[in-house]
The first five atom37 places (N, CA, C, CB, O) and aatype in JSON, in Angstrom:
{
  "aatype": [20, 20, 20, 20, 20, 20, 20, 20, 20, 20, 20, 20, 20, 20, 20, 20, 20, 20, 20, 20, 20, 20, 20, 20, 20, 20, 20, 20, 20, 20, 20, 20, 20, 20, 20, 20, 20, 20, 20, 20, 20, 20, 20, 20, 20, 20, 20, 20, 20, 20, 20, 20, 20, 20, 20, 20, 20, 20, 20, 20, 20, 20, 20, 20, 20, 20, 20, 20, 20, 20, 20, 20, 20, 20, 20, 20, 20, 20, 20, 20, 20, 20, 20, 20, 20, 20, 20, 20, 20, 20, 20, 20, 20],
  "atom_mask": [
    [1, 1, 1, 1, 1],
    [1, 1, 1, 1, 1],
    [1, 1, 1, 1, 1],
    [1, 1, 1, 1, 1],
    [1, 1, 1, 1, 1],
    [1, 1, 1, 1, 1],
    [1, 1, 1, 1, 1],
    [1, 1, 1, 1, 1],
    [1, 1, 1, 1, 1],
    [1, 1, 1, 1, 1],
    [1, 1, 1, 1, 1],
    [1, 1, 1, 1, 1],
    [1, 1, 1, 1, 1],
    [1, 1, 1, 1, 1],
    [1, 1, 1, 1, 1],
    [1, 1, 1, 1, 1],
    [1, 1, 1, 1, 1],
    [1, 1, 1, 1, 1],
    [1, 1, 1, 1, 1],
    [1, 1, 1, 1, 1],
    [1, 1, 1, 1, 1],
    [1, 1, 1, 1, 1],
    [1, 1, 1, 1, 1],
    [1, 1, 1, 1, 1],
    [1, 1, 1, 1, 1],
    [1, 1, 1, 1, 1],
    [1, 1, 1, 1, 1],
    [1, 1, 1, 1, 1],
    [1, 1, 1, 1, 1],
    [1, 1, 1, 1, 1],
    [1, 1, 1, 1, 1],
    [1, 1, 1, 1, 1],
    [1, 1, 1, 1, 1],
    [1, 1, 1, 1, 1],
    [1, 1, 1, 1, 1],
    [1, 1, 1, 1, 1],
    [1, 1, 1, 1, 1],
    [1, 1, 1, 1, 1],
    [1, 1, 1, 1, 1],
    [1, 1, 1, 1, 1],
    [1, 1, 1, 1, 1],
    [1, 1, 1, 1, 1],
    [1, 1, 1, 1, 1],
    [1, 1, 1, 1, 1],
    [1, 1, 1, 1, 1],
    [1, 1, 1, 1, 1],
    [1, 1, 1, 1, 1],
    [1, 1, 1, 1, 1],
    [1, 1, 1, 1, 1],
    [1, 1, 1, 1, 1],
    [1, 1, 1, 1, 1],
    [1, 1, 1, 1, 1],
    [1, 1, 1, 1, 1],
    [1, 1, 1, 1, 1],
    [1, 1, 1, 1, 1],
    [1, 1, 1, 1, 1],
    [1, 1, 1, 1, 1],
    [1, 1, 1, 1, 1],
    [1, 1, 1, 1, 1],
    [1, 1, 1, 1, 1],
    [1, 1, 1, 1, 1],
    [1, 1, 1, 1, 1],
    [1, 1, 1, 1, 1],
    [1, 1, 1, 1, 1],
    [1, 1, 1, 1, 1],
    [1, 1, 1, 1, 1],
    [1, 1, 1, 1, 1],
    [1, 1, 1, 1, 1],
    [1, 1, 1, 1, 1],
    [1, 1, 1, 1, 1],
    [1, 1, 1, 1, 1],
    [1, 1, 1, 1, 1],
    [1, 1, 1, 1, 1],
    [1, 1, 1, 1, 1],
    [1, 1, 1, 1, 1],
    [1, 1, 1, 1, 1],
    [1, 1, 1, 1, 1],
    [1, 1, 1, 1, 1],
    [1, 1, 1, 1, 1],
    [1, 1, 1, 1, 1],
    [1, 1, 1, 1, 1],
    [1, 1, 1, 1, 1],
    [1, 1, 1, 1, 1],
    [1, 1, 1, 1, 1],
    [1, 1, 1, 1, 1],
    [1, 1, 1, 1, 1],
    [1, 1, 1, 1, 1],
    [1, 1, 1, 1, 1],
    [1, 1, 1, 1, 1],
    [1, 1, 1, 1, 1],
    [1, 1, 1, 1, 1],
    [1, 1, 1, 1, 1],
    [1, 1, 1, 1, 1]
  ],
  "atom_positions": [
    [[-19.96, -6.01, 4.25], [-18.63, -6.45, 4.6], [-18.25, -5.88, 5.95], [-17.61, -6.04, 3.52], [-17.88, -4.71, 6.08]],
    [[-18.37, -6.78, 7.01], [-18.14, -6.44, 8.23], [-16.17, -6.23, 8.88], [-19.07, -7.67, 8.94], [-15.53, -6.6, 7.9]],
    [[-15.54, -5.99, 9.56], [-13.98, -6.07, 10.06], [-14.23, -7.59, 10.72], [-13.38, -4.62, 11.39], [-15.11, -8.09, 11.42]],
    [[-13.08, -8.03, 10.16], [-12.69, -9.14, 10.84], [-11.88, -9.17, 12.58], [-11.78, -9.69, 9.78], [-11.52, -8.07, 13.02]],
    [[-11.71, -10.11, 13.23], [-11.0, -9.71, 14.47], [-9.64, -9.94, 13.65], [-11.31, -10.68, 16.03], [-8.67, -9.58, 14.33]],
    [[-9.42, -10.25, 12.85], [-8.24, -10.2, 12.08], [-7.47, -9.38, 11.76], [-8.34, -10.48, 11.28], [-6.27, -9.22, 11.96]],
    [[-8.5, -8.68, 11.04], [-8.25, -7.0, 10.24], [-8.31, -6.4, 11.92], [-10.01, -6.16, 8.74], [-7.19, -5.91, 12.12]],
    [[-8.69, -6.33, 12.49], [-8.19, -5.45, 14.26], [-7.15, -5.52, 15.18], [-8.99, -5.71, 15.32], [-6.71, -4.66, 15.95]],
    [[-6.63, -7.38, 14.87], [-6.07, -7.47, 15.23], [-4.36, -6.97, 14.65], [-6.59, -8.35, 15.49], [-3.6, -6.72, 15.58]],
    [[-3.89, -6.84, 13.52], [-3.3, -6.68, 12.23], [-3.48, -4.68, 12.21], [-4.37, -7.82, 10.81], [-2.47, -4.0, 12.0]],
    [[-4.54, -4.18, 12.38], [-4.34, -3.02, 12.29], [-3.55, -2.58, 13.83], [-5.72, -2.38, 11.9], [-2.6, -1.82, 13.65]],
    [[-3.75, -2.87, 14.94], [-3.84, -2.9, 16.44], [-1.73, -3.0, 16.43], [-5.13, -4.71, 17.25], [-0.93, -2.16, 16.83]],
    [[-1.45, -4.5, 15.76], [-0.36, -4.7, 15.7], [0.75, -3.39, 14.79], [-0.48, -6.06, 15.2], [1.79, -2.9, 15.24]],
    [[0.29, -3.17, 13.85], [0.7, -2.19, 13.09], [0.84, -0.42, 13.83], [-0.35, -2.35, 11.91], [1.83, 0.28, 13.61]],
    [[-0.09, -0.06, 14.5], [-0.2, 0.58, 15.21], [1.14, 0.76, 16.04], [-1.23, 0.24, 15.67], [2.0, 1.63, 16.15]],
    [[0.86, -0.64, 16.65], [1.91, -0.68, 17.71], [3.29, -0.52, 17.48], [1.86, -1.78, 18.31], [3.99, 0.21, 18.18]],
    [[3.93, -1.52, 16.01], [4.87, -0.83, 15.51], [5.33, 0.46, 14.88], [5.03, -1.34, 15.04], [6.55, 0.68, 14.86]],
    [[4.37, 1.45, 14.3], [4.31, 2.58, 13.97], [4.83, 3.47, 15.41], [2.87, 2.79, 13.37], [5.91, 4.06, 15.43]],
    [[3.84, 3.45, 16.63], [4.57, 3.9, 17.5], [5.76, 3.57, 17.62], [4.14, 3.78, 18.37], [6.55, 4.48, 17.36]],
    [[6.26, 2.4, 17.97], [7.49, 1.99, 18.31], [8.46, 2.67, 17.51], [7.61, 0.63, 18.22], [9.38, 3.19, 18.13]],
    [[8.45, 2.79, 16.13], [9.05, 3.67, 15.23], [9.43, 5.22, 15.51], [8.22, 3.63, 14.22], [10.42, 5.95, 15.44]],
    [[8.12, 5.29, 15.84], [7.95, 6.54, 16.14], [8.4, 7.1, 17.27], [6.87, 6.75, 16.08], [8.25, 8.32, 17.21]],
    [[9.02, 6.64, 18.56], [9.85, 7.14, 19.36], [11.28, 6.93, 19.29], [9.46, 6.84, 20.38], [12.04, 7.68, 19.89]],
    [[11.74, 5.85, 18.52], [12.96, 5.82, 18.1], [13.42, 6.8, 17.31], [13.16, 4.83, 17.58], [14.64, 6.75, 17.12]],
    [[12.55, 8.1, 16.51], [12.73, 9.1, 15.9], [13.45, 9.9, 16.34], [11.91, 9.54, 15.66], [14.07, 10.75, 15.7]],
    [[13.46, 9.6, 18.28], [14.54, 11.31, 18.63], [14.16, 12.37, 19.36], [14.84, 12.25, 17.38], [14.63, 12.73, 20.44]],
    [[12.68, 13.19, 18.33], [12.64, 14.24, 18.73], [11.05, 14.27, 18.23], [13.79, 15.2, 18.26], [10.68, 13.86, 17.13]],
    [[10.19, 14.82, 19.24], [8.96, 14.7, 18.97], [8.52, 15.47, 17.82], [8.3, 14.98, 20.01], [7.38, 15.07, 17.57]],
    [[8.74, 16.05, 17.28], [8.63, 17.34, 15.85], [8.39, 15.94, 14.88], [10.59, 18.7, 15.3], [7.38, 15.86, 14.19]],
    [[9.33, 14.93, 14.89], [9.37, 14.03, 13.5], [8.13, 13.34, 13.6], [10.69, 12.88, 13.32], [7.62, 13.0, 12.53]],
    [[7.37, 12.98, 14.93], [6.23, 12.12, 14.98], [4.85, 12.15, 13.97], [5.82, 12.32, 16.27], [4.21, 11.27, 13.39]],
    [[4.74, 13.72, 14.08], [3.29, 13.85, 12.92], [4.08, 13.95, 11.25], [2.1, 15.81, 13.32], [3.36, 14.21, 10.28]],
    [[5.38, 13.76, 11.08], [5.47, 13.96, 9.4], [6.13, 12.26, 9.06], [6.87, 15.64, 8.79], [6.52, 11.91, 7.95]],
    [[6.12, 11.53, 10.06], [6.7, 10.16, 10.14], [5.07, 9.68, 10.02], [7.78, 9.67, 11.72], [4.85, 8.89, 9.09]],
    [[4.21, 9.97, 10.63], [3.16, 9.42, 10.6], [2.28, 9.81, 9.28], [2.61, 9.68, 11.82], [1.62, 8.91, 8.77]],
    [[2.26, 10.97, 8.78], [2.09, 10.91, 7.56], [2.15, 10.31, 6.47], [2.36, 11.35, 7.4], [1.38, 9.9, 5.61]],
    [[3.83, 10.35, 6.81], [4.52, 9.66, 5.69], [4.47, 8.3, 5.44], [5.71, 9.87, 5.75], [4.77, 7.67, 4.43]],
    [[4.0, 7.92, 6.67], [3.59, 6.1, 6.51], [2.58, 5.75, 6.09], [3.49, 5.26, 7.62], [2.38, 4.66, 5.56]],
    [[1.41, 6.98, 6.34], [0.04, 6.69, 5.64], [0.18, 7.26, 4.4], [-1.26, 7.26, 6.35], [-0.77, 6.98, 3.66]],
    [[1.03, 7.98, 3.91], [1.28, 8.25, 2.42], [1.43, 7.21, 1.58], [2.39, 8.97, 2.22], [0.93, 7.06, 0.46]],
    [[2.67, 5.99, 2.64], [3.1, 4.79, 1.57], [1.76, 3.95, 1.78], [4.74, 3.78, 1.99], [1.62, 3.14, 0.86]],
    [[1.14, 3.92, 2.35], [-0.21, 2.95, 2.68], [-1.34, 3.19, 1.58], [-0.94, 3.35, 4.29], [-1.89, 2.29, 0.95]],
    [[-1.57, 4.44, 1.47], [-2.54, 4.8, 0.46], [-2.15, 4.15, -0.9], [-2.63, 6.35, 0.34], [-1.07, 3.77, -1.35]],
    [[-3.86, 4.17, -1.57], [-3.64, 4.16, -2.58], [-2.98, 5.15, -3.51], [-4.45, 3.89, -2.79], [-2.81, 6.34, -3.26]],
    [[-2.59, 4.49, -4.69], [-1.74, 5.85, -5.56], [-0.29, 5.34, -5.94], [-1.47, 7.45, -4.45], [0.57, 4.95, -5.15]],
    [[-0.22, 5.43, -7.31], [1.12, 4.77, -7.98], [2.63, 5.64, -7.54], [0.9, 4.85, -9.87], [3.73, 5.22, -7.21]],
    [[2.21, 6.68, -7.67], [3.29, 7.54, -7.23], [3.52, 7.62, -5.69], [3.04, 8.91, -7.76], [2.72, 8.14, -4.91]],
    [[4.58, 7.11, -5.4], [5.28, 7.37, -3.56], [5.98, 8.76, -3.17], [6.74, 6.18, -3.19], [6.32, 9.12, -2.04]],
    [[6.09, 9.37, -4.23], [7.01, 10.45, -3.73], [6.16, 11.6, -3.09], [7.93, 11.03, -4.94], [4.93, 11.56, -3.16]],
    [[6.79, 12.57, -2.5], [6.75, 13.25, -1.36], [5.49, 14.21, -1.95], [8.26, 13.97, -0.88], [4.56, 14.27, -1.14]],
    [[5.31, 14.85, -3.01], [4.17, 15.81, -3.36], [3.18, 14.98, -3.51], [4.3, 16.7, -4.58], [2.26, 15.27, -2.75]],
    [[2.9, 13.73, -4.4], [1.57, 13.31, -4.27], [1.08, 12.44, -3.14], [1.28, 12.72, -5.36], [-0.09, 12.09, -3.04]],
    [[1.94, 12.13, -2.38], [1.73, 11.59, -1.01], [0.76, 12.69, 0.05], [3.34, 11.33, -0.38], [-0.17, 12.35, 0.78]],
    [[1.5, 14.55, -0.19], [1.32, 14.81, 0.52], [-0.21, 15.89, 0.4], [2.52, 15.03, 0.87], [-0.8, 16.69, 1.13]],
    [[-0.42, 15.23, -1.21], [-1.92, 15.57, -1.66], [-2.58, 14.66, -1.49], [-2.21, 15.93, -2.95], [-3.68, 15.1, -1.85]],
    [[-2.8, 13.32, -1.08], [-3.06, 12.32, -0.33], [-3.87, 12.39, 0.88], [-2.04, 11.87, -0.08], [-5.05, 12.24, 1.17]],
    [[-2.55, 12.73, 1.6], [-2.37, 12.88, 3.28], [-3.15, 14.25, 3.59], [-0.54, 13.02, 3.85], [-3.99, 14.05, 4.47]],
    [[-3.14, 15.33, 3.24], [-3.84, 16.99, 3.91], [-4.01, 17.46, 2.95], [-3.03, 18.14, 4.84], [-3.1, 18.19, 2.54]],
    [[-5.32, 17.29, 2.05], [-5.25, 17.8, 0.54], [-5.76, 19.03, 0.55], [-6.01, 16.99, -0.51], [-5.84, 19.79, -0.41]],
    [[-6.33, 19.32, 2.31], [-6.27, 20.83, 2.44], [-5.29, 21.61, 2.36], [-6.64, 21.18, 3.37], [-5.53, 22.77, 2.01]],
    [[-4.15, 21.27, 2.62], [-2.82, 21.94, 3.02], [-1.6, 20.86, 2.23], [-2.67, 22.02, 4.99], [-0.85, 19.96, 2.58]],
    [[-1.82, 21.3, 1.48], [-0.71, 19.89, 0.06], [0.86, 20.62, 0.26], [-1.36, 20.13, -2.61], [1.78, 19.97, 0.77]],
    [[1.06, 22.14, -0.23], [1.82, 22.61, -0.13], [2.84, 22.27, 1.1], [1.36, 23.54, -0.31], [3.97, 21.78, 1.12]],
    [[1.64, 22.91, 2.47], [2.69, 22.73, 3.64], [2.93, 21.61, 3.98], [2.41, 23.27, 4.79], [3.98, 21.66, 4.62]],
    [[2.47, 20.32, 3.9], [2.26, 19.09, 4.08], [3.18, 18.52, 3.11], [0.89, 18.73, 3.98], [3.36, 17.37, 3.52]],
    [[3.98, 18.71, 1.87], [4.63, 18.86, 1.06], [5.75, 18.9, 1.62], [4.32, 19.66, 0.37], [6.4, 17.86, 1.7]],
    [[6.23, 20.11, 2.14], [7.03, 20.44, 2.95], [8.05, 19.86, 4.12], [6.43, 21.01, 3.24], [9.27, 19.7, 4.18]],
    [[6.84, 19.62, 5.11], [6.77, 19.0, 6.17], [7.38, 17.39, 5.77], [5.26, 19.15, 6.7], [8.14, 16.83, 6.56]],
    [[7.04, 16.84, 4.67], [7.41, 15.51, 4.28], [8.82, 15.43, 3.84], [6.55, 15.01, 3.22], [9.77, 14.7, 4.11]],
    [[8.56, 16.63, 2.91], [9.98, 16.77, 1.75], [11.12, 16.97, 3.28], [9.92, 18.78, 0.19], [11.89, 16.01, 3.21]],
    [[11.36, 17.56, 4.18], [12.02, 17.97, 5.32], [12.49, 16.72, 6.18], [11.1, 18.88, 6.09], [13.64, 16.47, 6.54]],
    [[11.29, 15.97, 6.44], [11.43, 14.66, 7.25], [12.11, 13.93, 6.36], [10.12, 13.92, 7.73], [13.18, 13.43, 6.68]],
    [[11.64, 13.78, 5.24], [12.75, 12.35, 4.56], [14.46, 13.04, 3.91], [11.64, 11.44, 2.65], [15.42, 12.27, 3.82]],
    [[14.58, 14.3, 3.58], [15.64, 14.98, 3.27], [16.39, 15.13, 4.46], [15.33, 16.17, 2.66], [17.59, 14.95, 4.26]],
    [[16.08, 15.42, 5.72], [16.55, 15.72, 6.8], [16.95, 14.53, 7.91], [15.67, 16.6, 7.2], [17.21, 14.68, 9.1]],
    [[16.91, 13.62, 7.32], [16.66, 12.46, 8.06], [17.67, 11.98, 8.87], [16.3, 11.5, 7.3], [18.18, 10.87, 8.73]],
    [[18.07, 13.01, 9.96], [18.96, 12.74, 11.08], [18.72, 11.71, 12.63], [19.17, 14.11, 11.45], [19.39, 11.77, 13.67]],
    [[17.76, 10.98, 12.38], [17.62, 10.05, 13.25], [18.32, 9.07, 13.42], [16.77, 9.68, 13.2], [19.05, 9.14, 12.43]],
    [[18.73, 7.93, 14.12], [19.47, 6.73, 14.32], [18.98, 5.98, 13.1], [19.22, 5.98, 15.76], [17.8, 6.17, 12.81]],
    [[19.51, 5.37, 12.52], [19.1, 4.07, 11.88], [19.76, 2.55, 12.18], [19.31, 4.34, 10.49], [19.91, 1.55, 11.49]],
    [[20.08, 2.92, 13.61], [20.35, 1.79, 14.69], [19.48, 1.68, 15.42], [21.38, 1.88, 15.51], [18.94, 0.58, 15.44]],
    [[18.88, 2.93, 16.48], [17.48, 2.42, 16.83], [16.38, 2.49, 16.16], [17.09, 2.86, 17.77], [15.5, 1.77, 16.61]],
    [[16.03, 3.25, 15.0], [14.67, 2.76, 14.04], [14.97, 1.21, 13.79], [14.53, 3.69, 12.33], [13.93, 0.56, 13.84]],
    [[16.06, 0.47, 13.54], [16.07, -0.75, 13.41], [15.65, -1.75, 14.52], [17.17, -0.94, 13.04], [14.81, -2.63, 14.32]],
    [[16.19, -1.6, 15.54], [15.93, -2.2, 16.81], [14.73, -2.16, 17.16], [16.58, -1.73, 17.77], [14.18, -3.13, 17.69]],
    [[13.98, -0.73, 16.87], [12.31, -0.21, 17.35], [11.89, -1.06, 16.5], [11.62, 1.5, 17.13], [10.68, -1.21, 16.66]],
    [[12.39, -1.85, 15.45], [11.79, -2.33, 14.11], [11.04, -3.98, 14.78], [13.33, -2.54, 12.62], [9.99, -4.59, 14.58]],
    [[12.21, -4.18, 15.6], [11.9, -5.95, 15.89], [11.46, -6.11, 16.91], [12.99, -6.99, 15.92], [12.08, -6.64, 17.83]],
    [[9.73, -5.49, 17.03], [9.21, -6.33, 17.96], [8.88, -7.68, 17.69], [8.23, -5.82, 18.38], [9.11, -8.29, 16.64]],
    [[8.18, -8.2, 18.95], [8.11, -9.45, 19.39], [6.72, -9.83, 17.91], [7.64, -9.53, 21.43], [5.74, -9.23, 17.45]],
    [[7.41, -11.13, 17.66], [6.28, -11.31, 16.27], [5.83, -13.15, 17.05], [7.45, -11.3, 13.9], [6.51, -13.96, 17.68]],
    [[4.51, -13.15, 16.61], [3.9, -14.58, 17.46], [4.6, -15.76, 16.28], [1.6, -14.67, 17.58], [4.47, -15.54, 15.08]],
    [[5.24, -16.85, 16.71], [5.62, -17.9, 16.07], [4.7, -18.38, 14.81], [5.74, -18.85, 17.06], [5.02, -19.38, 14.16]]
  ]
}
């Protein structure tokens, strides 16, 4: 089973919005537990919440990674005027 230019193109795009997200955050500190936390909801695994996400994500470091998550989504003093705006890029017809 080879990648499609599909699957590259689709990961490439995703990417791009993840960044985009990701500077609408504010403050560079939120970038690596925002990025986590998105590959937390991506993974497999029935449970979304913040501890088994973050045994998931650094199953070397679950605890601090735990942490780091539980903080970003509890603490969540960013705009949710520009995470929205960062939200709508340009999508092809």
């Amino acid at each position: 089973m080879g990648s499609s230019p599909d699957w590259r193109d689709n990961e490439s795009r995703f990417g791009s919005y993840v960044e985009a997200l990701t500077k609408a955050l504010g403050h560079a500190d939120r970038a690596a537990p925002f990025r986590s936390y998105t590959a937390g909801l991506l993974l497999p695994g029935a449970r979304k919440s913040v501890e088994p996400m973050a045994a998931r994500v650094e199953p070397a470091r679950v605890q601090a990674a735990h942490q780091s998550l539980h903080h970003f989504v509890a603490k969540a003093d960013w705009s949710d005027e520009a995470q929205l705006a960062s939200g709508s890029l340009d999508r092809d017809p």
